[in-house]
C-alpha positions as semicolon CSV with decimal commas, in nm:
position;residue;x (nm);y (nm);z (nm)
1;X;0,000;0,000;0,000
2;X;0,133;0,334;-0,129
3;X;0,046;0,731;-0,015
4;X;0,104;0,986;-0,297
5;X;0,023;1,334;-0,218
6;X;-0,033;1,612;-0,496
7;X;0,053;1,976;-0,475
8;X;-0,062;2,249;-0,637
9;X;0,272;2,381;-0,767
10;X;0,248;2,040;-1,015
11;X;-0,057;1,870;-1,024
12;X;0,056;1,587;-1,239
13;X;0,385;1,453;-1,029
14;X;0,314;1,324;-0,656
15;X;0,542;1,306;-0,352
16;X;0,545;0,913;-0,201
17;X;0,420;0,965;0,155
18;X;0,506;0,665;0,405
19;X;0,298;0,611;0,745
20;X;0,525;0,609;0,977
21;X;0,809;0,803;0,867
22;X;0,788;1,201;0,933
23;X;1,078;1,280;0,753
24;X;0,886;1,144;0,390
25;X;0,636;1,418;0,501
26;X;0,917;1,669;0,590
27;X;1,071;1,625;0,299
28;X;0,766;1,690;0,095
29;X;0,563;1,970;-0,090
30;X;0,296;1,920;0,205
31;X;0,090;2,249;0,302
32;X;0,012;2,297;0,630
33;X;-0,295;2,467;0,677
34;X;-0,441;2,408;0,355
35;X;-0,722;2,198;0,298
36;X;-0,655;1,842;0,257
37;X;-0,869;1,578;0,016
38;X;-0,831;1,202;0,039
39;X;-0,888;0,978;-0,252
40;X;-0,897;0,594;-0,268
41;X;-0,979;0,393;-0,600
42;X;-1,236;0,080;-0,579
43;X;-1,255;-0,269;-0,631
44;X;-1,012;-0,355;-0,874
45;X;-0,904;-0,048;-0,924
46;X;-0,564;0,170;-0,875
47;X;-0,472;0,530;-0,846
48;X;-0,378;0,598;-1,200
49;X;-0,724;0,542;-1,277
50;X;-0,955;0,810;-1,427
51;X;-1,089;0,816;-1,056
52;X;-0,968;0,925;-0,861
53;X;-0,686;1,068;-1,096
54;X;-0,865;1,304;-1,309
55;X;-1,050;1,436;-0,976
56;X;-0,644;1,569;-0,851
57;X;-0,639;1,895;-1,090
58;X;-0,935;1,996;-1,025
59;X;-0,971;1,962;-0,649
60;X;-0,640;2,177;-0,666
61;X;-0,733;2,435;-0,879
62;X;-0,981;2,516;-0,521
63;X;-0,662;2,610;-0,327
64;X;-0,334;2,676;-0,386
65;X;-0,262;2,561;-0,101
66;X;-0,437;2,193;-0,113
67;X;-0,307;1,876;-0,084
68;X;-0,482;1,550;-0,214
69;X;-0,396;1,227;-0,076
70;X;-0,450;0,911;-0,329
71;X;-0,450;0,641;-0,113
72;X;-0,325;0,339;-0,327
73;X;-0,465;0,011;-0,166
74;X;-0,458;-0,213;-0,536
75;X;-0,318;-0,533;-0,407
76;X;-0,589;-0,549;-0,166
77;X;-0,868;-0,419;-0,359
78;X;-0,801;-0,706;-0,627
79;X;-0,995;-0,979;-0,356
80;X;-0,949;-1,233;-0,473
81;X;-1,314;-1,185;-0,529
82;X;-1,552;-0,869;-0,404
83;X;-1,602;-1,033;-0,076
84;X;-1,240;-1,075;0,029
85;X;-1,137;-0,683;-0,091
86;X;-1,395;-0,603;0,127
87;X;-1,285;-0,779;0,422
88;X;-0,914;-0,619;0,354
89;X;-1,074;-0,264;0,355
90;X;-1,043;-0,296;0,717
91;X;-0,658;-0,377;0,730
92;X;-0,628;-0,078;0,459
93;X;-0,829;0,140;0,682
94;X;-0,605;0,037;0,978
95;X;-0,304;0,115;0,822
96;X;-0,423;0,433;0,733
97;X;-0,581;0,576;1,027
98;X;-0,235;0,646;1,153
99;X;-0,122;0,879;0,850
């Protein structure tokens, strides 16, 4: 499971976020105070799809100083049926929670 977060200054090109380690964060084009969107793809899906992908530009054309989290959870979304990615939203979610 991956974090990507898009700026403003260059909608197109993410920074790889890591839960866990500050210094990825630090290190990054990260607004504080700005408002903050998460995205996460569905079943099946993955972050370079046209959702939540396309939503990025826009979303950051509300602030300059946004950020938009893609949360990439692919290898866990692929089940390995509906029933089973749905059980492993929980994990995902778990991870997450501490970002």
């Amino acid at each position: 499971m991956s974090t990507f977060c898009n700026f403003s200054e260059n909608p197109t090109e993410a920074d790889e976020l890591f839960v866990g380690d500050a210094i990825s964060l630090e290190n990054s084009h990260f607004h504080t105070g700005g408002p903050l969107w998460f995205l996460v793809h569905g079943y099946n899906g993955e972050i370079s799809d046209s959702f939540p992908s396309l939503q990025v530009p826009e979303l950051l054309s509300l602030s300059p100083s946004g950020n938009v989290i893609l949360l990439e959870w692919a290898q866990l979304s692929q089940g390995p049926n509906y029933a089973e990615a749905v059980r492993n939203v929980r994990d995902f979610a778990k991870k997450k929670k501490t970002f």
